[in-house]
C-alpha positions in Angstrom: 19.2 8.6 -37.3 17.8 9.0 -40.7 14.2 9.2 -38.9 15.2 12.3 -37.2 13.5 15.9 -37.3 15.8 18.7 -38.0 15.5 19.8 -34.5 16.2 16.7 -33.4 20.0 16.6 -35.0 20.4 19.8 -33.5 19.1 18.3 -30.0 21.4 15.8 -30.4 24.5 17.8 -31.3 23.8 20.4 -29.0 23.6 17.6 -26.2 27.1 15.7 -27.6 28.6 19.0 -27.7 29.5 19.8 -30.9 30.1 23.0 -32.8 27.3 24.8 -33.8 28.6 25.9 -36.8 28.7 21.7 -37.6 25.3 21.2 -36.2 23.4 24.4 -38.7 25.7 22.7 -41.7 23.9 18.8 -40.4 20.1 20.5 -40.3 20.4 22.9 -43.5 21.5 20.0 -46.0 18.9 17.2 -44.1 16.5 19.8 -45.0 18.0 20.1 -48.2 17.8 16.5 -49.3 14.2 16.3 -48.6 13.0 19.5 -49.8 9.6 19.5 -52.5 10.9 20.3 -55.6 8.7 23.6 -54.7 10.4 24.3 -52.0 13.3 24.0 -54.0 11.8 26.6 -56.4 11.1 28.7 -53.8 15.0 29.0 -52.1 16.1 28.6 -56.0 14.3 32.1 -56.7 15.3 33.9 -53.0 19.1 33.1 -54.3 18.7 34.7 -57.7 17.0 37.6 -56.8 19.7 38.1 -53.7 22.7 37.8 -56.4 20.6 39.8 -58.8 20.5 42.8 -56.3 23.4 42.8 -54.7 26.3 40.5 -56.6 27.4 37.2 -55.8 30.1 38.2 -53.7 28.1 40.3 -51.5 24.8 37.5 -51.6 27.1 35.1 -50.3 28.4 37.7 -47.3 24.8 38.3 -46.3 23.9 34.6 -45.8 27.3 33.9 -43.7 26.4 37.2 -41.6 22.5 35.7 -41.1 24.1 32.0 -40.2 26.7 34.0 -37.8 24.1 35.4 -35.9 22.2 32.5 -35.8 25.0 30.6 -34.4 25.9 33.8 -32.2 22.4 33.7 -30.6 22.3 29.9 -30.2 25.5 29.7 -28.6 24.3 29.8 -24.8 21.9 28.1 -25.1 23.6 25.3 -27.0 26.3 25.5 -23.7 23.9 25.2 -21.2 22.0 22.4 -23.3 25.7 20.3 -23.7 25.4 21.3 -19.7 22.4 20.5 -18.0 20.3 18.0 -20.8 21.5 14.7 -20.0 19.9 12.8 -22.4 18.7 14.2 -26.4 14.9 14.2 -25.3 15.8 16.8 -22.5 17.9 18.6 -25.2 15.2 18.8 -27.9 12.7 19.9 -24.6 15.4 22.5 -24.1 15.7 24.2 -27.6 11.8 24.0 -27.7 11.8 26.3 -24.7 14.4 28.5 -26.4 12.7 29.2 -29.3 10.2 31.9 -27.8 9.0 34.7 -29.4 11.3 37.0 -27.6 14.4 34.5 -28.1 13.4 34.9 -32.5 12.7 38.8 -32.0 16.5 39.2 -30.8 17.7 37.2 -33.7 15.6 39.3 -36.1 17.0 42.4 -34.4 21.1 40.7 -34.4 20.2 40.3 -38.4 19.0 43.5 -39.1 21.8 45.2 -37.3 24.8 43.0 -39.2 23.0 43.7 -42.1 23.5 47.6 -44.1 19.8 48.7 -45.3 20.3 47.9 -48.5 21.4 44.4 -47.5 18.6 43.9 -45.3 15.7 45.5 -47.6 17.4 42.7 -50.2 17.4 40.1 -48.0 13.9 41.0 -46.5 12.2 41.6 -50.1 13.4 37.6 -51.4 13.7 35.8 -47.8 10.3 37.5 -46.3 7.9 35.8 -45.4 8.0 32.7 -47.1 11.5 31.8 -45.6 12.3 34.1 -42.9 9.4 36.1 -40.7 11.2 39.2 -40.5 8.0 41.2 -39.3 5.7 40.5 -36.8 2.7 42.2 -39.0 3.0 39.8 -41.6 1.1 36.3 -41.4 3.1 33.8 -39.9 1.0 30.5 -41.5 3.7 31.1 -44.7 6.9 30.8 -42.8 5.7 28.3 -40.5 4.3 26.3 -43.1 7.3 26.4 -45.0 9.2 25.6 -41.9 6.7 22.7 -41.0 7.0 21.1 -44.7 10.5 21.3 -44.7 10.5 19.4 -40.9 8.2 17.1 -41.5 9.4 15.8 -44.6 12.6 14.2 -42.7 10.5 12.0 -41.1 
């Protein structure tokens, strides 16, 4: 299992049925432990400036609202993968399909909304676009190259 993509513990999980909450914890610290120590920098600074703006307290309620709608959005999908993929290859086929652009435009939209202005203009101006593509008008080959690096380093 230690050869496994990120998406492929969540392919997994999703196909054994378990909590998604359990699954996002599984991916985020397997990305974690094989981060580049500039990646490292990079999520390092996105924290700071979040507490710096807002407070502790109120950094750490943003990120459990943006992981709640994550998980919230996810949810069906997960069900119908635990469902209908009876093997972790049709599960990881079945996220792929998932994650459309109109499927991460709804997300973006659920995270805005949970999210006051201030909160999101905060979140936006440390976790956009080198973590999170929060607009479509900005170029894409940062997040998904963050995104790839991160993936490809579990390998």
């Amino acid at each position: 299992m230690d050869l496994l993509l990120s998406i492929d513990v969540a392919a997994v999980g999703m196909h054994k049925g378990r909590p998604l909450d359990d699954i996002m914890d599984e991916v985020y610290s397997r990305l974690r432990r094989n981060l580049t120590t500039n990646q490292i920098s990079i999520l390092a600074k996105a924290q700071k400036g979040l507490v710096e703006d807002l407070d502790e307290k109120s950094a750490k309620l943003v990120k459990a609202r943006v992981k709640r709608m994550i998980v919230y959005s996810f949810d069906p999908a997960a069900e119908q993968i635990h469902k209908f993929a009876t093997k972790p290859s049709m599960a990881f086929a079945l996220i792929a399909e998932t994650l459309n652009e109109r499927f991460v435009g709804s997300v973006k939209d659920l995270i805005r909304d949970v999210l006051t202005p201030k909160e999101y203009d905060v979140f936006r101006k440390y976790y956009h676009p080198i973590i999170f593509k929060l607009d479509s008008s900005s170029n894409s080959n940062q997040t998904t190259g963050f995104v790839l690096q991160t993936t490809q380093k579990t390998i």
